[in-house]
Wavefront OBJ file of the C-alpha trace (Angstrom):
o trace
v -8.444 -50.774 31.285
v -5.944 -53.932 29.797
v -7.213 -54.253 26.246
v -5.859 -56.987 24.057
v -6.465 -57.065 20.580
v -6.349 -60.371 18.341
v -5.861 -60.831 14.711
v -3.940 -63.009 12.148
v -1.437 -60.334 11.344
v -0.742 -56.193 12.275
v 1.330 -53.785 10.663
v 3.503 -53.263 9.385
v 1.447 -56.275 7.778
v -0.603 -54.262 4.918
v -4.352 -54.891 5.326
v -7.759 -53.389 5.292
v -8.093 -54.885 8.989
v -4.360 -54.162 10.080
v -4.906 -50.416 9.815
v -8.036 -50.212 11.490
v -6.543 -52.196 14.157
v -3.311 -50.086 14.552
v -5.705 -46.916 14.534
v -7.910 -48.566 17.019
v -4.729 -49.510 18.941
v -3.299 -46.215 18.668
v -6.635 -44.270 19.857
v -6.964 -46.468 23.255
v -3.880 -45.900 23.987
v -4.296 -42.134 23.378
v -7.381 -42.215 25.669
v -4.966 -43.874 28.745
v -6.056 -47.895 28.549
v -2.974 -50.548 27.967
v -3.047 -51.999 25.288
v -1.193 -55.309 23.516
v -1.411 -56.589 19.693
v -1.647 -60.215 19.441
v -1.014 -61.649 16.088
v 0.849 -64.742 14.128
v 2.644 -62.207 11.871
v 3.430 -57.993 12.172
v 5.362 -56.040 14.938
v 5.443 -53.396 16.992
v 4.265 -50.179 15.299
v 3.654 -48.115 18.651
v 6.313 -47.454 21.633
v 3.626 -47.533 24.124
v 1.418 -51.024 22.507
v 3.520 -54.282 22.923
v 3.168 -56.877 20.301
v 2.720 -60.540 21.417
v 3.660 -63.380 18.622
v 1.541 -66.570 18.775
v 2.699 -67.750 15.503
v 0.336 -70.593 15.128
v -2.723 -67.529 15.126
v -1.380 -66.244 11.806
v -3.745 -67.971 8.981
v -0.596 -68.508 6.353
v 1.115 -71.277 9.270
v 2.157 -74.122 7.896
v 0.185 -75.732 10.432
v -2.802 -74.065 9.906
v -2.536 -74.157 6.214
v -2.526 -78.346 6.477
v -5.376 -78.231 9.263
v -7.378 -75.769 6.832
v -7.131 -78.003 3.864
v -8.950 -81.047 5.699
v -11.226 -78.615 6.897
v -12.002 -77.632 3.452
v -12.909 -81.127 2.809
v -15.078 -81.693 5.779
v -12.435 -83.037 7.966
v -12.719 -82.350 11.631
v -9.199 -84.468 12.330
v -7.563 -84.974 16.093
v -4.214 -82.532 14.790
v -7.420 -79.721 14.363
v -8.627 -80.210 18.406
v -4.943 -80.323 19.498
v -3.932 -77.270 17.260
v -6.650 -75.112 18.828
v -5.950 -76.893 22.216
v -2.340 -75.146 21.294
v -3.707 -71.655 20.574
v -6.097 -71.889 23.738
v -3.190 -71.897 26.148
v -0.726 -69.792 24.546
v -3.554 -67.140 24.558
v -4.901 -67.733 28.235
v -1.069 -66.832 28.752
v -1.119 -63.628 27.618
v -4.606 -62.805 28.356
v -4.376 -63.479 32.226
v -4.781 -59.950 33.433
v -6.871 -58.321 30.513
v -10.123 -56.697 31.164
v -11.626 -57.006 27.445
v -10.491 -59.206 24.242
v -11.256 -58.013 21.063
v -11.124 -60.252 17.670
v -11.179 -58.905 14.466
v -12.321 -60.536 11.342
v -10.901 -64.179 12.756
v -14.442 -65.517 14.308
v -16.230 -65.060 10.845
v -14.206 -66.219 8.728
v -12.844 -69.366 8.058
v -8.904 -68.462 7.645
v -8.161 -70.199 10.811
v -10.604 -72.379 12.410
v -8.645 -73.396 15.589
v -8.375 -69.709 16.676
v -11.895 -69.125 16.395
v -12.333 -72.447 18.270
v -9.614 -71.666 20.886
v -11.573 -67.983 21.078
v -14.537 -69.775 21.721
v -13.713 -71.636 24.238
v -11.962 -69.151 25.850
v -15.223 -66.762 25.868
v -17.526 -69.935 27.548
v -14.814 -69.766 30.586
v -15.956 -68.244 34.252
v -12.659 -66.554 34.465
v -12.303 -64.382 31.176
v -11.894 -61.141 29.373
v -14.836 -59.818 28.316
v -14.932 -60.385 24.707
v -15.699 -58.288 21.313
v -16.125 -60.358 18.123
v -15.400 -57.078 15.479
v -16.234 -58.294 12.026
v -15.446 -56.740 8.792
v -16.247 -60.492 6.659
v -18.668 -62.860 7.098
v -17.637 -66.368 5.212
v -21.048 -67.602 5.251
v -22.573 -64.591 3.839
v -20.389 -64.782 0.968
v -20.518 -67.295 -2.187
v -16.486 -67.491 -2.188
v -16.023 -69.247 0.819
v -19.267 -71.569 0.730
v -17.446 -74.918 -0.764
v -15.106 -74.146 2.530
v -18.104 -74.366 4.477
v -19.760 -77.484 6.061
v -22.359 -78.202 8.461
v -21.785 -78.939 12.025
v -18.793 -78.120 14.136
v -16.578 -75.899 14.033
v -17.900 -74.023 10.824
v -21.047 -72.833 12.600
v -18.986 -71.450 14.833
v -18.696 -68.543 12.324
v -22.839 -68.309 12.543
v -23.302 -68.307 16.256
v -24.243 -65.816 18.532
v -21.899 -66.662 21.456
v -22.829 -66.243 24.961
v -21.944 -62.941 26.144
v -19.736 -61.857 23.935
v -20.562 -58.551 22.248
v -20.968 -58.180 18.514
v -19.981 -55.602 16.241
v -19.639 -55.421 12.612
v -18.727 -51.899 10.057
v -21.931 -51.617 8.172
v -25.287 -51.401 8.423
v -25.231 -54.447 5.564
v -23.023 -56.841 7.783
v -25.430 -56.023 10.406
v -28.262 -57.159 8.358
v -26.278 -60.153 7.603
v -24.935 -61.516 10.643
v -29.060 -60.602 12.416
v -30.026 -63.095 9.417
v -27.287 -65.788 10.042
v -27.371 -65.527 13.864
v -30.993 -65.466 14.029
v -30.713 -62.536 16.652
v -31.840 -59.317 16.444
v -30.278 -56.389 14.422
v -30.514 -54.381 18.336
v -27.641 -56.846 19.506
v -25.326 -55.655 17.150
v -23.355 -52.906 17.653
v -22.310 -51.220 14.032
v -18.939 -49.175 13.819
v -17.822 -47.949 10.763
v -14.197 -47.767 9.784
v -12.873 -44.199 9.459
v -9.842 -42.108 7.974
v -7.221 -40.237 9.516
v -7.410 -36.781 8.040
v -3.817 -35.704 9.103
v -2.324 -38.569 8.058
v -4.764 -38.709 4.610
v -2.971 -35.000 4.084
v 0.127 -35.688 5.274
v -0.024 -32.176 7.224
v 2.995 -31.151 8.284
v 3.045 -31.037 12.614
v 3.252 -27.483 12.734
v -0.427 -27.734 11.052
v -1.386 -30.764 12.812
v -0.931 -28.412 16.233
v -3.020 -25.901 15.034
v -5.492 -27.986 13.832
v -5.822 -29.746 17.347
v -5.276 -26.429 19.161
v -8.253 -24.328 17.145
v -10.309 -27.742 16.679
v -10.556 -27.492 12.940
v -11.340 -30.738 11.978
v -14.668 -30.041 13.811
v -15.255 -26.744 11.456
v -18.095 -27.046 8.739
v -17.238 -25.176 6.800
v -13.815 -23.695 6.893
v -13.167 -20.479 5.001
v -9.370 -19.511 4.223
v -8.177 -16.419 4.130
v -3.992 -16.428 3.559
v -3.566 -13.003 3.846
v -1.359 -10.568 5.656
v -3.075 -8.502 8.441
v -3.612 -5.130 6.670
v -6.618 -2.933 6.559
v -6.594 -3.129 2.702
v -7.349 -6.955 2.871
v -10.609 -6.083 4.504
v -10.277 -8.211 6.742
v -13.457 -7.116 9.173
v -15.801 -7.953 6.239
v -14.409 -11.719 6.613
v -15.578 -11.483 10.076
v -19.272 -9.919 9.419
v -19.771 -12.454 6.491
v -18.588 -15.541 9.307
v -20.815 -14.334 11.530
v -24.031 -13.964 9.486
v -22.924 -17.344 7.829
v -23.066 -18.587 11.225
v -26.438 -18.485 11.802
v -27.694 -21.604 9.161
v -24.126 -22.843 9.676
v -23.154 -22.877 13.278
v -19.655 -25.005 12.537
v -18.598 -22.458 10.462
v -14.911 -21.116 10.862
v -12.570 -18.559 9.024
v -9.020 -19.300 9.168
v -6.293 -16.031 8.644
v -2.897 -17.384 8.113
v -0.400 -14.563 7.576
v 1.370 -12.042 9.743
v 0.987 -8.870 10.336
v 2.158 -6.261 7.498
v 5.192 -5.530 7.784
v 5.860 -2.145 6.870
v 3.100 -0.075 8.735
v 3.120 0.222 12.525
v -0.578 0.807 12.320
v -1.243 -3.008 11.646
v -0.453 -3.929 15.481
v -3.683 -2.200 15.732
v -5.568 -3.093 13.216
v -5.194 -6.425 14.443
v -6.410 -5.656 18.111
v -9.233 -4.100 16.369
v -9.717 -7.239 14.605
v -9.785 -9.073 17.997
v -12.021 -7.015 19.351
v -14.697 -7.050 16.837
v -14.670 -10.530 16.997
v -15.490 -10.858 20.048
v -18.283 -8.641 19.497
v -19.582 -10.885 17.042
v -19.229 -14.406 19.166
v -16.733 -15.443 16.682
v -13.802 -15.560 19.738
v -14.151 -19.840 18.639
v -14.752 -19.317 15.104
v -12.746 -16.565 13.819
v -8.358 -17.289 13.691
v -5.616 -15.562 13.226
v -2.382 -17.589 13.018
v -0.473 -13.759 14.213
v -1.903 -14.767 17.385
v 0.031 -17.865 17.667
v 3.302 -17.081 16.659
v 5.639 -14.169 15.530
v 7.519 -16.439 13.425
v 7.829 -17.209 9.360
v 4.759 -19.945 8.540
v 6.262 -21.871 6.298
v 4.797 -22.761 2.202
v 4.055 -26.214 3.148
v 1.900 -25.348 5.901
v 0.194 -22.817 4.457
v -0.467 -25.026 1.420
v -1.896 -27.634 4.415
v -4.624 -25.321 4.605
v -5.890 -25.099 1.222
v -6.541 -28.868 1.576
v -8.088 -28.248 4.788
v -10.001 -25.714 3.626
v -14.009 -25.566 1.964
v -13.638 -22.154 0.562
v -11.766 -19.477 -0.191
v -12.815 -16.502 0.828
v -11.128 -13.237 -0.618
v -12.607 -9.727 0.039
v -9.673 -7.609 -0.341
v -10.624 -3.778 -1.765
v -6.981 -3.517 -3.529
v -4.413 -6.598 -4.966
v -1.322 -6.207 -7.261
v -2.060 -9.764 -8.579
v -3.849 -12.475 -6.182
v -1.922 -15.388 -5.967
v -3.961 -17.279 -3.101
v -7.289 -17.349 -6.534
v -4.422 -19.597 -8.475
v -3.585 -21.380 -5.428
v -6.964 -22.169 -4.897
v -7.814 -23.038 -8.241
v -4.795 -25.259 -8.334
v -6.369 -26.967 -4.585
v -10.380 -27.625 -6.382
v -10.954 -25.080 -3.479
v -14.325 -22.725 -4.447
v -13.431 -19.129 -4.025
v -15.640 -16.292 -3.597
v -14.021 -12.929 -3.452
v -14.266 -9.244 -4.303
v -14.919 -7.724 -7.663
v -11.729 -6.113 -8.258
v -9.975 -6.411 -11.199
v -7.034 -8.298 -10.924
v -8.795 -10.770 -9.287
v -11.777 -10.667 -12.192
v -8.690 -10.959 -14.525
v -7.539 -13.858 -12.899
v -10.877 -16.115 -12.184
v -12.507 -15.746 -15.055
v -15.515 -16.945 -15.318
v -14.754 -19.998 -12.761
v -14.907 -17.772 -9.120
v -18.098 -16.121 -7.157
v -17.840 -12.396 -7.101
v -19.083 -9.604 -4.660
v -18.344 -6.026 -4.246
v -15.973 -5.625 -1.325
v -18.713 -2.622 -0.117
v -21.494 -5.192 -0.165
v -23.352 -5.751 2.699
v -21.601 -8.632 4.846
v -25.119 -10.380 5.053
v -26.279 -10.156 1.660
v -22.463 -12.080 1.025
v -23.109 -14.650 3.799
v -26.563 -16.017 1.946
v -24.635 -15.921 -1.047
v -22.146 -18.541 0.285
v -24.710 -20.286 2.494
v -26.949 -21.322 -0.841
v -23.576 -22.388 -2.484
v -22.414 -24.577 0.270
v -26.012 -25.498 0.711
v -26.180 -26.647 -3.236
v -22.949 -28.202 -3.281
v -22.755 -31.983 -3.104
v -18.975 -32.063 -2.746
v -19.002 -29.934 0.454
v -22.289 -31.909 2.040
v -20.350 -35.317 1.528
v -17.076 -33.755 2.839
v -19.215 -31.809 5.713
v -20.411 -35.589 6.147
v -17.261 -37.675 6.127
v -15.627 -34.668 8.556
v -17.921 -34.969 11.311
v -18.972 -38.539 11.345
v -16.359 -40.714 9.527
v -12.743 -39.454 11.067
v -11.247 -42.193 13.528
v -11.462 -39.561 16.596
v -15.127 -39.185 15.859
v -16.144 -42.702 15.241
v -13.938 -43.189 18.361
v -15.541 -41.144 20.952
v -18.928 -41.652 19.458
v -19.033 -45.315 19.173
v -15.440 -47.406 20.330
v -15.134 -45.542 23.679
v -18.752 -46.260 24.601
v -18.660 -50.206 24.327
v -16.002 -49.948 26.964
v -18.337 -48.922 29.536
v -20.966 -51.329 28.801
l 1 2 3 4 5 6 7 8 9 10 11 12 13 14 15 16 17 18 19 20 21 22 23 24 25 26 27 28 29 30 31 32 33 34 35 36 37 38 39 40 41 42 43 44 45 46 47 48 49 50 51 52 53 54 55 56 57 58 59 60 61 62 63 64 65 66 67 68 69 70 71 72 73 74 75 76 77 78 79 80 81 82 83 84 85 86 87 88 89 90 91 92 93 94 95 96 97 98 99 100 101 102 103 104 105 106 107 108 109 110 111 112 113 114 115 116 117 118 119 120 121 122 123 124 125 126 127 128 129 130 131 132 133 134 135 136 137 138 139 140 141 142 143 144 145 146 147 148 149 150 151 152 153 154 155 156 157 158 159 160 161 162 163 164 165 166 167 168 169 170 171 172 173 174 175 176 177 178 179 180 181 182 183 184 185 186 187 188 189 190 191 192 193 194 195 196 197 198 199 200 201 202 203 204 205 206 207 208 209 210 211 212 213 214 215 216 217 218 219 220 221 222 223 224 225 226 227 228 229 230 231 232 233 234 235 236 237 238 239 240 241 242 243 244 245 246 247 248 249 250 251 252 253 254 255 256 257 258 259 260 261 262 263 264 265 266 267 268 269 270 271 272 273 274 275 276 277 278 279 280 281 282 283 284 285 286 287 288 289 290 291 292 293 294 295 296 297 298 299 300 301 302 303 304 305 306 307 308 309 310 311 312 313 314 315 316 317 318 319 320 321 322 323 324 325 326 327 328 329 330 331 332 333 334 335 336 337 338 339 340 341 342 343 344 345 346 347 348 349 350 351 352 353 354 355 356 357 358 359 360 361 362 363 364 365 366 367 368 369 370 371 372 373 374 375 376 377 378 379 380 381 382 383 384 385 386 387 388 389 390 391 392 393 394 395 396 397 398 399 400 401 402 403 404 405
């Protein structure tokens, strides 16, 4: 599908609405449409999505800046039909083999009334794209903007339900507002909420951001971490009993083993095919990790420390540590950490970190760390944000969908 995309600026313009537009941008064209920016300011910020200048869109033209100010009055004047008269063509131009328009933010607010005219007309033509009026603002909703406002054309422009365009605003409050000032109901507008990119949020380094795409972390809830080396005295097959009992009031659930195999005792090639198998025993073959699997080579600090920001827990049940540097690490990361009741690791968490006897059984330890997750408010709103608010999510769930409409 041709996709065009119309605001007053893009990046690298800085704006609330530029960066959901370059995500939005960036996700179509990761799902195989074409897509093309058009804006008065910004640039191209993606090899594979042109950007198209019509400079008279941008809402800071000089033009638009003079026609605004006798709008602001009440002035509909002949240079304000002939300016969007202007806009009208230069975008029929560009638009002339696009399957589907969408406007951000420009027909609801007042910034620039001859593109939302020129839009307008455009969307009343036989021969059009199908249109999407996004908004994120509503001028009329909003005291601000209401001595810019006036009766009659074209300010109730920004207060009319279109024909057949499709509407779409980020919250459940704009919805309510637009259903009031449209006098339409709330069932005709679609509501999309804005999202974050979690890679980008974390700045993960790309060696994590292939493992995260490769093991589908993102969709984990919750992730355990356990940055060990694969040795039989990290107890590593009581990780994988706990995960699997943890599983069953936590389906999502995933464990996460970062390091390689020791590297001093033959015996660990085996331990680890051990480790394998038992997970598969367990139905943990999606669930359960281990970053030896992947690769033979040195995982760097950076990306291991990627994973303690990924991470919801620590989880520690060695029977024997020197020290236990992944309990300051974690500390240091706001990550919770259960792990086993050995001393240097008492020594080391204090009072701060949940405690179990490495012998304990792995079930009794899983409804331990289900009623913590379960009473924690900072996991259920991360839990939350992970599988609802992240752009792929919010993409696939509710962008992708208006497309085949």
């Amino acid at each position: 599908m041709k996709i065009a995309i119309v605001h007053y600026s893009v990046s690298p313009i800085v704006g609330g609405v530029e960066s959901v537009i370059e995500h939005h941008a960036r996700l179509m064209a990761d799902d195989g449409h074409q897509v093309q920016v058009i804006a008065g300011r910004g640039g191209q910020f993606d090899a594979r999505i042109p950007f198209s200048q019509v400079a008279l869109a941008d809402s800071r033209h000089a033009d638009v800046l003079a026609i605004k100010q006798e709008l602001d009055g009440g002035v509909v004047s002949q240079q304000f039909k002939e300016l969007a008269s202007k806009i009208e063509a230069q975008l029929l131009e560009l638009l002339s083999s696009t399957d589907l328009l969408i406007a951000h933010n420009v027909c609801s607010l007042n910034k620039n009334l001859a593109l939302t005219a020129a839009l307008f007309n455009i969307s009343q033509q036989n021969k059009r794209p199908r249109l999407i009026l996004w908004h994120h603002d509503l001028a009329w909703a909003s005291p601000r903007y209401r001595n810019e406002l006036h009766a009659g054309y074209p300010w109730d422009l920004l207060k009319t339900a279109w024909k057949g365009v499709t509407q779409v605003t980020i919250s459940d409050m704009r919805q309510n507002e637009l259903s009031e000032l449209m006098k339409i109901d709330k069932s005709q507008i679609t509501v999309i909420p804005n999202g974050v990119d979690m890679e980008n949020f974390f700045k993960l380094e790309e060696q994590t951001r292939e493992y995260v795409k490769r093991l589908k972390l993102l969709q984990a809830s919750p992730l355990l971490l356990l940055p060990v080396r694969i040795t039989p005295r990290k107890n590593i097959e009581f990780a994988l009993r706990v995960l699997a009992s943890l599983r069953i009031r936590f389906t999502a659930a995933q464990l996460v083993v970062t390091g390689p195999l020791g590297p001093h005792n033959p015996a660990n090639i085996k331990y680890l095919e051990s480790l394998s198998m038992l997970s598969t025993e367990l139905g943990l073959s999606n669930a359960a990790h281990f970053l030896a699997e992947l690769t033979d080579e040195y995982i760097p600090d950076p990306v291991i420390s990627d994973f303690y920001k990924l991470a919801d827990m620590l989880f520690f049940p060695s029977f024997e540590e020197g020290f236990g540097i992944p309990i300051l690490e974690a500390g240091l990361a706001n990550l919770p950490i259960f792990c086993s009741d050995i001393p240097p690791l008492q020594k080391l968490g204090g009072a701060y970190v949940n405690y179990f006897s490495p012998n304990e059984k792995p079930e009794i330890v899983a409804e331990r760390v289900a009623g913590y997750l379960s009473a924690s408010a900072v996991f259920g709103l991360r839990a939350n944000f992970r599988s609802e608010y992240t752009w792929e999510r919010i993409y696939l769930r509710k962008i992708a969908p208006l497309f085949r409409e």
